[in-house]
C-alpha positions as CSV (number, residue, x, y, z in Angstrom):
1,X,-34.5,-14.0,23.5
2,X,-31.5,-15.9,21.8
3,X,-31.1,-19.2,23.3
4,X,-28.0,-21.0,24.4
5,X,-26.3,-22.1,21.2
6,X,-27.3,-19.0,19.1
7,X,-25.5,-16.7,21.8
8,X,-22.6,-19.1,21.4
9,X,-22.6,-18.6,17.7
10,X,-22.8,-15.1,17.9
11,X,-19.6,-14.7,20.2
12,X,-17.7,-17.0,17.9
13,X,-18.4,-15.0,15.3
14,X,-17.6,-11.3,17.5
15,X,-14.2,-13.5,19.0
16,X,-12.8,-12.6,15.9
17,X,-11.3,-8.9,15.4
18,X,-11.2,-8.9,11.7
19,X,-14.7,-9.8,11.4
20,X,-15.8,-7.3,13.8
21,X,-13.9,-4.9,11.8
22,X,-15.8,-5.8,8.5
23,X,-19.1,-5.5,10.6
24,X,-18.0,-2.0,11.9
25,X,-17.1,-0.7,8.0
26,X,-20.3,-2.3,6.6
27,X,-22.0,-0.6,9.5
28,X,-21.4,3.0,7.1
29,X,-22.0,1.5,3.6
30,X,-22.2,-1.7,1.4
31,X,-18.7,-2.4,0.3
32,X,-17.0,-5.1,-2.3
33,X,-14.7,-7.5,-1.5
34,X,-11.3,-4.9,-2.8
35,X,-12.6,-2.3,-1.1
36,X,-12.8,-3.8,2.1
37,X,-9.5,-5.5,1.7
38,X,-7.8,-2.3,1.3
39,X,-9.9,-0.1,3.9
40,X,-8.7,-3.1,6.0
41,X,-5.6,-3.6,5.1
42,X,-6.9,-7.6,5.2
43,X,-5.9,-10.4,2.1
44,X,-8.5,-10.6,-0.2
45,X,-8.5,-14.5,0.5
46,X,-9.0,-13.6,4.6
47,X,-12.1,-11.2,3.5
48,X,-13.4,-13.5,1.3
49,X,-13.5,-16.3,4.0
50,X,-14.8,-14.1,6.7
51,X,-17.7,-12.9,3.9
52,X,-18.5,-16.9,3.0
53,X,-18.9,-17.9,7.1
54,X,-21.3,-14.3,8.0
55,X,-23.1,-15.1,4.7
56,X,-23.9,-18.5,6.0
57,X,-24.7,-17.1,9.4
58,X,-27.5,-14.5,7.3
59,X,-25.8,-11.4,9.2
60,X,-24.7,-10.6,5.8
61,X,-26.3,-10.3,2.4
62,X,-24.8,-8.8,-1.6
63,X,-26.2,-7.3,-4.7
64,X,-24.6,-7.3,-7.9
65,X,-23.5,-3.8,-9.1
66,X,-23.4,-3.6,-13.4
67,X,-20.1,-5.2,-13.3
68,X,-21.6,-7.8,-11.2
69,X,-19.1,-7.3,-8.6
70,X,-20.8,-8.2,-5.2
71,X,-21.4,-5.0,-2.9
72,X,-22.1,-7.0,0.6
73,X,-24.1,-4.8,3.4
74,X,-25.5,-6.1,6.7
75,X,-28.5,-8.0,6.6
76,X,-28.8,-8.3,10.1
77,X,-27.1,-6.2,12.4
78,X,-25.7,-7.9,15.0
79,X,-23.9,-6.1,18.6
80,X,-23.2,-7.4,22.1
81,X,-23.4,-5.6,25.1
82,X,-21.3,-6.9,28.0
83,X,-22.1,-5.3,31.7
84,X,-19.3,-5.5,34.2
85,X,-19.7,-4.7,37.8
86,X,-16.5,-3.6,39.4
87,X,-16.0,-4.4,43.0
88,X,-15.6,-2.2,45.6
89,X,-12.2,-1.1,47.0
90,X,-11.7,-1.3,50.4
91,X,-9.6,0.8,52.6
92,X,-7.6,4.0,51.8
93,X,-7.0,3.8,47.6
94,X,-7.9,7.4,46.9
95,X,-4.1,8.7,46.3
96,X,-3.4,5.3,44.2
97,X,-6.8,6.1,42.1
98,X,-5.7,9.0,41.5
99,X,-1.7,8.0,40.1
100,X,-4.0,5.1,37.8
101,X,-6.5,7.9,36.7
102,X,-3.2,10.2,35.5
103,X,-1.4,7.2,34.2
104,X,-4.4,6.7,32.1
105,X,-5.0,9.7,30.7
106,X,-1.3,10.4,29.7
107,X,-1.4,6.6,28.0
108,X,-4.5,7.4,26.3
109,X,-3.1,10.2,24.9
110,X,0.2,9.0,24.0
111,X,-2.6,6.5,22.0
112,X,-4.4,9.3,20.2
113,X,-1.3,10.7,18.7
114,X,0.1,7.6,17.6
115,X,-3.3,6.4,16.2
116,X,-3.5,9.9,14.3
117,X,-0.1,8.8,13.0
118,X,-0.4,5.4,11.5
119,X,-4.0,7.7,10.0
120,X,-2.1,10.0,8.3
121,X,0.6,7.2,6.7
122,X,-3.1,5.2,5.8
123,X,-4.2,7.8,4.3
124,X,-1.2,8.4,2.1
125,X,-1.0,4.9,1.0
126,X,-4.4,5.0,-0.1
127,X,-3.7,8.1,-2.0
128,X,-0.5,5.9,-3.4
129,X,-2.6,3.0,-3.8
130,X,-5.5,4.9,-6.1
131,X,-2.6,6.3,-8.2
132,X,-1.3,3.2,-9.0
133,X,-4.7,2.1,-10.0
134,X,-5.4,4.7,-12.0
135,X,-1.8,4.2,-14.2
136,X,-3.3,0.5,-14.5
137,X,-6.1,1.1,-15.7
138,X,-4.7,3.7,-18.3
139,X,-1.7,1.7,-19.9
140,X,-3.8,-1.2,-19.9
141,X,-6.1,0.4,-22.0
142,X,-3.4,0.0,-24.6
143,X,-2.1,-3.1,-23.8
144,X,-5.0,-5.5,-23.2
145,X,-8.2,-6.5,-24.8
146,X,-10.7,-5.4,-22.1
147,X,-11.2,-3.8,-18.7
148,X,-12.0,-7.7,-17.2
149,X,-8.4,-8.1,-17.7
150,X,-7.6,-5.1,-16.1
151,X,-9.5,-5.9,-13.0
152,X,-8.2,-9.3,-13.1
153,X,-4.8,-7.7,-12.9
154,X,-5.7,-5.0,-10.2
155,X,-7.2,-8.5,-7.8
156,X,-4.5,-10.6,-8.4
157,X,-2.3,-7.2,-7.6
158,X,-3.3,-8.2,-4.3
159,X,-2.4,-11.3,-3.6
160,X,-2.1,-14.9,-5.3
161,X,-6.0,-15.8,-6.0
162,X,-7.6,-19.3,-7.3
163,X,-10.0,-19.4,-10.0
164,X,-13.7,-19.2,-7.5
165,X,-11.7,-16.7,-5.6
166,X,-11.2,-14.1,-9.1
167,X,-14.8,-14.7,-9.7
168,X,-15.7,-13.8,-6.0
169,X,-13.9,-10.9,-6.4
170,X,-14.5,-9.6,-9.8
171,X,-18.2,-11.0,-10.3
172,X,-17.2,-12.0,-14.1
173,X,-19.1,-14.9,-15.8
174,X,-16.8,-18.2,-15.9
175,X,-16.4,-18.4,-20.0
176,X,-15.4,-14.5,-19.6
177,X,-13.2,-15.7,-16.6
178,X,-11.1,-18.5,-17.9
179,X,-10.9,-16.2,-21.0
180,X,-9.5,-13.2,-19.1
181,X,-6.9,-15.5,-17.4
182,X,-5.7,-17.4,-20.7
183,X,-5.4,-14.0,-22.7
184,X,-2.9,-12.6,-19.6
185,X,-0.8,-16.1,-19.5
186,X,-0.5,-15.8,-23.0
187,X,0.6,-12.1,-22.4
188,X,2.8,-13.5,-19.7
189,X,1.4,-11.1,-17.4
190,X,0.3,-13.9,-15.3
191,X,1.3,-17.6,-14.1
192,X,-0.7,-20.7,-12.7
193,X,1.3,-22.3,-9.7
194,X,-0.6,-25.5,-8.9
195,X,-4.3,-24.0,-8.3
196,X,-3.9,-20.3,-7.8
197,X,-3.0,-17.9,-10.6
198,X,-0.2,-14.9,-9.5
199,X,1.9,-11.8,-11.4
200,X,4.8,-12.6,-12.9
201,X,7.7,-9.9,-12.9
202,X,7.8,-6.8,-14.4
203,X,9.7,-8.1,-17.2
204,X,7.2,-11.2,-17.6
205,X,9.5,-13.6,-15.2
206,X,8.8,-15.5,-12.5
C-alpha cells in the first residue's frame, strides 16, 4: 500500500501527458533517446529531461547498446486506476440520453477519421524523415572522418543541444566528443552560441 506522499509523487509524475506518452511507448519496447523524440514528435532536450526526473524516480532504467547509446525501458511499471461513480439522474432524461449517446458516437467518429489522418501524414514524415537519414549517413561517408560525426550531425539535426546533452544522446566518450564537435566547427558544419552547439546553413552560414 503506497502511502500519502508516494501516491502524490506518482500523480505528479502521470499529470504530465508527455511523460505518460514515453511510459505508454516504452510499455512495447526499450527505446533511445532519438527514437523516442521522433516517435513522439517531442525535442530531444524535453525527452531528455522527462528521462533524467523517471530515472530519478527508479520507474525507469538503460543499457548501453555497442554504440553506447542508452536504450531506456521501464524498470518499474507504474498505472493508475481512477473509479468514478456517476450519480443518478432523476426524472424523465431518457430522450436527452439518448440525443448525448448519438452526439457521442457521431463525435467519436468524426475523431477516428481525423486521428487516422494526422496517422497517415506521421507515417509519411517518418518515411521522409528515415530518407533523409539515410542520404546523411551516405554523403557523410565521404565528407567526414567517422560515423560519431555523423550522428552528431543527425542529434543536433534535431534541435540546438549542449555538450552533456550530445553525450546523453549519442553515448560517445567525452575525448571522442569534444573531438567530434571541433572536427565539424572546423568543417563549419557546426557553431557554438554561448553553451549549446547548432547547424550552420547549408552553405556553412549562420
Amino acid at each position: 500500500m503506497l502511502d500519502q506522499a508516494e501516491v502524490a509523487r506518482i500523480l505528479d509524475i502521470l499529470g504530465n501527458r508527455n511523460r505518460r506518452r514515453i511510459i505508454e511507448l516504452l510499455r512495447q519496447k526499450p527505446c533511445f533517446v532519438t527514437e523516442i523524440s521522433d516517435r513522439l514528435m517531442l525535442s530531444p532536450k524535453a525527452v531528455i529531461e522527462h528521462l533524467q526526473l523517471m530515472e530519478r524516480e527508479e520507474i525507469l532504467s538503460f543499457r548501453l547498446d555497442e554504440r553506447r547509446r542508452k536504450y531506456y525501458f521501464l524498470a518499474n511499471d507504474i498505472s493508475v486506476i481512477v473509479n468514478l461513480t456517476r450519480k443518478e439522474e432523476t426524472g424523465d432524461g431518457s430522450a436527452d440520453r439518448s440525443i448525448r449517446f448519438r452526439q457521442s458516437l457521431a463525435t467519436l467518429r468524426r475523431l477516428v477519421d481525423a486521428r487516422e489522418e494526422m496517422n497517415e501524414s506521421l507515417r509519411t514524415l517518418e518515411k521522409n524523415i528515415d530518407m533523409q537519414i539515410r542520404d546523411i549517413v551516405q554523403y557523410g561517408r565521404v565528407l567526414l572522418d567517422s560515423d560519431d560525426e555523423i550522428n552528431l550531425l543527425i542529434a543536433l539535426a534535431h534541435c540546438d543541444l549542449t555538450t552533456p546533452e550530445l553525450a546523453e544522446l549519442t553515448g560517445l566518450p567525452e575525448q571522442v566528443l569534444a573531438e567530434g564537435l571541433k572536427n565539424l566547427t572546423l568543417k563549419q558544419f557546426v557553431k557554438m552560441d554561448g553553451r549549446t552547439f547548432r547547424l550552420r546553413g547549408t552553405n556553412g552560414t549562420e
